[in-house]
N, C-alpha and C positions, 0 to 999 in steps of 0.2 A: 540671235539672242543678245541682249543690250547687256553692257556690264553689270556686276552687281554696284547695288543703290545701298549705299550704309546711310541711309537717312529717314528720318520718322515718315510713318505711314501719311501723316497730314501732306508733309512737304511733297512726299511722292504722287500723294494725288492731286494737288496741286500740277505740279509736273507733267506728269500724262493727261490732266483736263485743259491745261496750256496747249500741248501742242495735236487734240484732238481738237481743240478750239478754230486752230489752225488748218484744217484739212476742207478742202473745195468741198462741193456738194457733189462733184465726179466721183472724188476719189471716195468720197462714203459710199455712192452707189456702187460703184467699181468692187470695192472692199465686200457687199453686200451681197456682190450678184458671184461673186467669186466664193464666199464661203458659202453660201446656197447649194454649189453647186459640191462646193467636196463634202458638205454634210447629206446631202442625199444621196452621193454616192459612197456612204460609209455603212461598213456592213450592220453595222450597231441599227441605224436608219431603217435601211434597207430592210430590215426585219423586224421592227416594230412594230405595234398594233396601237400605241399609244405613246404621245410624246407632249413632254409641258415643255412649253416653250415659252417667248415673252414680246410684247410689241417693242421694236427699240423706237427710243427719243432721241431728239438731238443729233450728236455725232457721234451716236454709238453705231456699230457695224450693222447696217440697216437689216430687218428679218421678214420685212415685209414678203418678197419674194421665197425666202424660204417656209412663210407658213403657206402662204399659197402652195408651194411645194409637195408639204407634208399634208394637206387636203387632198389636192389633187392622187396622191399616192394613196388616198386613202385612210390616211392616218388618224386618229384621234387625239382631237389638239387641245389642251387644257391649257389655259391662257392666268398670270397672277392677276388679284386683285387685292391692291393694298388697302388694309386694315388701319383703325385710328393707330395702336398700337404699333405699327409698321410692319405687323407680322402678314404674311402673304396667304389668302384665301385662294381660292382655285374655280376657276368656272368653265366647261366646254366649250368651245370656239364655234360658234353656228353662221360666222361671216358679218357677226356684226360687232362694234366696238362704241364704246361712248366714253366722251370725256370723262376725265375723271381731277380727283386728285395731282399734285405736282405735275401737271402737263401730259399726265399717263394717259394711254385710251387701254380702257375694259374692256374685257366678253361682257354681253347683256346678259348671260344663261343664268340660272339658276347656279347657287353657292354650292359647292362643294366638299367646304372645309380645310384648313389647313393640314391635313393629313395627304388628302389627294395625293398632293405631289409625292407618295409613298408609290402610287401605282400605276406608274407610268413608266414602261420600258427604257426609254434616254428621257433625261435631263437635262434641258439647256440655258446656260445660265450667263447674265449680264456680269461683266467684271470692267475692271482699270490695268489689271496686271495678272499675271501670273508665273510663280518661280519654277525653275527645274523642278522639284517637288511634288509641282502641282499643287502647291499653294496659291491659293487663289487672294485677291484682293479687289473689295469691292470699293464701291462711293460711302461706305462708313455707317449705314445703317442695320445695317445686319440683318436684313431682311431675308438675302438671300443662305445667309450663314444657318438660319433658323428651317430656312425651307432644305437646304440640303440633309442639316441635320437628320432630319426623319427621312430622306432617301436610305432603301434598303444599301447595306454594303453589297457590292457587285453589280451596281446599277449604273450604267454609262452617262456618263455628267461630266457633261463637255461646257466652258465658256467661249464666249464668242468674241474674239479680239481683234486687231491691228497689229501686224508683223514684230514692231516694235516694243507691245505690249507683255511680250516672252522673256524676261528677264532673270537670271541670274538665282535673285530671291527676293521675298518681297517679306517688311516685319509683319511678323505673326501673332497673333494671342488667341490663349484658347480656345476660343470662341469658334477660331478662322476652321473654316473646312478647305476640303482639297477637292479635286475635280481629279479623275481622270484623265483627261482630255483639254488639248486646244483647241479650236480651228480659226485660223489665220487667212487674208486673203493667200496665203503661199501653200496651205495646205492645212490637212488634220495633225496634230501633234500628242503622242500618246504617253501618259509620265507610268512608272512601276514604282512597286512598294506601297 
């Protein structure tokens, strides 16, 4: 876990999209194929019937492999679709995806709603950082802030990071939700309280 960061949420992300900027296209995959593997073997997983998950971009910890995963297992995979508003709709995953908006690829399926994400056993959610706490921190739209929101409480909502992305604490406003859950290429990591 990285020391604590007494600096504004901007500069912080800043910071961590600097040196995710910085990481090969190995170590994305590496990072990708490693938390694939300890979220399918997580009991939370393990026993789900239903799971929202998300296409990552960029150099975010790749999940392509892990929806494949969660198919394969069975699972039912509820994929975001962002809204003009930035607020996240929800669509089935049927294996197909289309460009979309800021470089995102969609489920084609029929909308959902932005409640869905209410009914789905684990929650897995894109972040930059995340504190002891399990205060989470995203890219600054509050997309995902909005979509946890209506997660029931006691619903497993894990983000999907880089080792170094486990910090200390990260600023908060009220807005911020909290997750649960890590998982790291190093492992699952679980917060209380």
């Amino acid at each position: 876990m990285s020391a604590a960061q007494n600096v504004p949420k901007t500069a912080l992300r800043d910071q961590l999209l600097t040196a995710r900027n910085r990481l090969s296209l190995a170590e994305v995959s590496a990072a990708g194929v490693a938390i694939a593997e300890h979220l399918l073997a997580t009991p939370e997983v393990r026993r789900a019937a239903s799971v929202a998950a998300y296409v990552s971009i960029g150099n975010e910890p790749g999940t392509g492999l892990l929806i494949d995963g969660l198919m394969a297992a069975g699972k039912r995979v509820i994929l975001p679709v962002l809204q003009a508003d930035d607020d996240l709709d929800w669509a089935a995953y049927d294996g197909s995806l289309t460009p979309a908006r800021r470089g995102l690829l969609e489920p084609t399926g029929p909308r959902l709603g932005p409640d869905a994400v209410a009914t789905p056993d684990v929650v897995l959610v894109p972040g930059l950082a995340v504190g002891a706490d399990g205060m989470r921190m995203g890219r600054g739209g509050g997309s995902y802030d909005r979509a946890l929101s209506r997660v029931p409480v006691g619903t497993f909502t894990c983000v999907l990071l880089y080792d170094d992305e486990r910090v200390v604490g990260v600023p908060a406003e009220p807005h911020d939700r909290r997750v649960t859950a890590a998982v790291t290429p190093s492992g699952l990591h679980r917060f209380t309280g």
